[in-house]
C-alpha positions in Angstrom: -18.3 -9.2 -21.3 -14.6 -9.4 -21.6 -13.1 -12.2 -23.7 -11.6 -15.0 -22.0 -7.5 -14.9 -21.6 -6.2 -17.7 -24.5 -4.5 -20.8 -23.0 -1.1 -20.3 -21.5 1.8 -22.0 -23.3 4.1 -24.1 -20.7 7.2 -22.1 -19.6 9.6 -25.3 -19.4 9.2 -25.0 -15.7 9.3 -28.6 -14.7 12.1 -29.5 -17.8 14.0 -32.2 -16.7 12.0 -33.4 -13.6 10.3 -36.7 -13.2 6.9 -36.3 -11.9 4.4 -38.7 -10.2 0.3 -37.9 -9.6 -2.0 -39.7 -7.7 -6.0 -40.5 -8.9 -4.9 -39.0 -12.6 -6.7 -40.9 -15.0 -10.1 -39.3 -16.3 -11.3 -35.7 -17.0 -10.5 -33.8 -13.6 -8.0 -31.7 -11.3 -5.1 -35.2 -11.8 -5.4 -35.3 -15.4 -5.3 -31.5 -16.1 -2.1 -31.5 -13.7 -0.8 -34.4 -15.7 -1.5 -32.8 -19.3 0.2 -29.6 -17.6 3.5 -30.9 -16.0 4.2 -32.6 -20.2 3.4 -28.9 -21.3 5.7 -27.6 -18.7 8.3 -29.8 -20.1 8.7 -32.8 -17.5 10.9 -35.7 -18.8 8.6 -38.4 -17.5 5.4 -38.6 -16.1 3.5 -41.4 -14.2 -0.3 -41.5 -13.1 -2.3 -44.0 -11.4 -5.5 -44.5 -10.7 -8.3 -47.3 -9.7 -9.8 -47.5 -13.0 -7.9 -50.0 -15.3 -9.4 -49.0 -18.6 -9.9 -44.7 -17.6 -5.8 -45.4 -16.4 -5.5 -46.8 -19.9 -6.7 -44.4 -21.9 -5.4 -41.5 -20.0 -2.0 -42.6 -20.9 -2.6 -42.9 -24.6 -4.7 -38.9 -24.9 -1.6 -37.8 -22.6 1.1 -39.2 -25.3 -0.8 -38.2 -28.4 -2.2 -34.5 -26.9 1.3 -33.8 -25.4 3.7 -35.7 -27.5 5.7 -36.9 -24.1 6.4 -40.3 -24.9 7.4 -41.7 -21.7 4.2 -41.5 -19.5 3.4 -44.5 -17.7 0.0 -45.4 -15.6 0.2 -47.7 -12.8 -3.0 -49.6 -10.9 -3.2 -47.9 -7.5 -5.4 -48.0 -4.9 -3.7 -45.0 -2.3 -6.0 -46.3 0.4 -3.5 -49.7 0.6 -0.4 -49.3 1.6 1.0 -51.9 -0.3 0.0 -50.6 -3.3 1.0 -47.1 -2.7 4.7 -49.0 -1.9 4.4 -50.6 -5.4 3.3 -47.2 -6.9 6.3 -45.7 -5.2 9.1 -48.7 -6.4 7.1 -48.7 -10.2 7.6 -44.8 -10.3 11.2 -44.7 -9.2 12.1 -47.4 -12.0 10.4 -46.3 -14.6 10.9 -42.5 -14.0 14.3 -43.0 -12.6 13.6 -41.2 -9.1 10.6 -38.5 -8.4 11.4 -35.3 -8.4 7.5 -34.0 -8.0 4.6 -35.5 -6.1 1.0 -34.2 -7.3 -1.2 -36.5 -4.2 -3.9 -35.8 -5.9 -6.0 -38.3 -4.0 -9.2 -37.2 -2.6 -9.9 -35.8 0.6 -13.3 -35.7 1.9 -14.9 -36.1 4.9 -17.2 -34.6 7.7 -14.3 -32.4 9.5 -12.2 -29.6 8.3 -8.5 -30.7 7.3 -7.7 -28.8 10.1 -9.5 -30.5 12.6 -8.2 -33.9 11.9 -5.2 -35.2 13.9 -3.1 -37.7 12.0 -4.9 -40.2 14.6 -8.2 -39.2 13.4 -7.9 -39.8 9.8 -9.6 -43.2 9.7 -12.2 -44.7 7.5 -15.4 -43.4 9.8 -14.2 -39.8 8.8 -14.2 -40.3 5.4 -17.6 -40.9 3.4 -16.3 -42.0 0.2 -14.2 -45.1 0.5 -11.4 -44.0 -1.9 -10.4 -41.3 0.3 -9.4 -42.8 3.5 -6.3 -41.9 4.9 -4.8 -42.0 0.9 -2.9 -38.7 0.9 -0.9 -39.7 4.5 -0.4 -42.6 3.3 1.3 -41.7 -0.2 3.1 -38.6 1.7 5.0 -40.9 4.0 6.0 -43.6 1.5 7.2 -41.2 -1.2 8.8 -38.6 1.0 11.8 -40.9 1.6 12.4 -41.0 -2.5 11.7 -37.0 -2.6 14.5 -36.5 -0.4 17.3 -38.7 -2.2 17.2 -35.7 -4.7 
């Protein structure tokens, strides 16, 4: 069996950018991205997530594993639109404007992605109730930001 390749070092690719993730907080795909974008050299990172204490503490491990000291969670439920619009104003003054979106919200559901029409994502095709419409719903309302850049 061949040995496993060592971790890659980041390459500075997001240096300078501000960068936002959705459903970060905890051990999976969000957190790894988060821990990756402060390798890759991001100025500032934000996550949010449901979880008040797992939001907590994934902010703390990220400054102490990563060193990046301005890393911010914020309380977001994507599936309500006004907290996604809070998400969206918190990130934009704290991270001074959002130069990457990581919607890392789940998607799951009983169709294929692409069999859904944007009138068909609704709560009766979604089984688990954090994944509603959440990553329409954090597109649309951060896209406006993205595009100030």
């Amino acid at each position: 069996m061949r040995e496993a390749p060592s971790y890659v070092p980041g390459h500075q690719l997001l240096a300078g950018k501000s960068v936002l993730i959705t459903a970060a907080a905890g051990a999976g795909i969000g957190f790894a991205a988060a821990r990756k974008c402060a390798e890759e050299g991001c100025r500032a990172l934000m996550i949010s997530d449901i979880h008040p204490r797992r939001l907590e503490e994934a902010v703390a491990k990220l400054k102490a594993d990563t060193g990046l000291q301005h890393v911010w969670g914020q309380l977001c439920n994507v599936t309500n639109e006004e907290e996604v619009q809070a998400l969206v104003a918190a990130a934009e003054d704290k991270l001074g404007g959002v130069d990457v979106l990581i919607n890392n919200a789940g998607l799951g559901g009983e169709k294929r992605v692409t069999e859904m029409g944007v009138l068909s994502r609704n709560r009766r095709n979604f089984r688990h109730p954090s994944s509603r419409p959440a990553t329409s719903a954090s597109r649309s309302i951060i896209l406006p930001s993205l595009w100030k850049v």
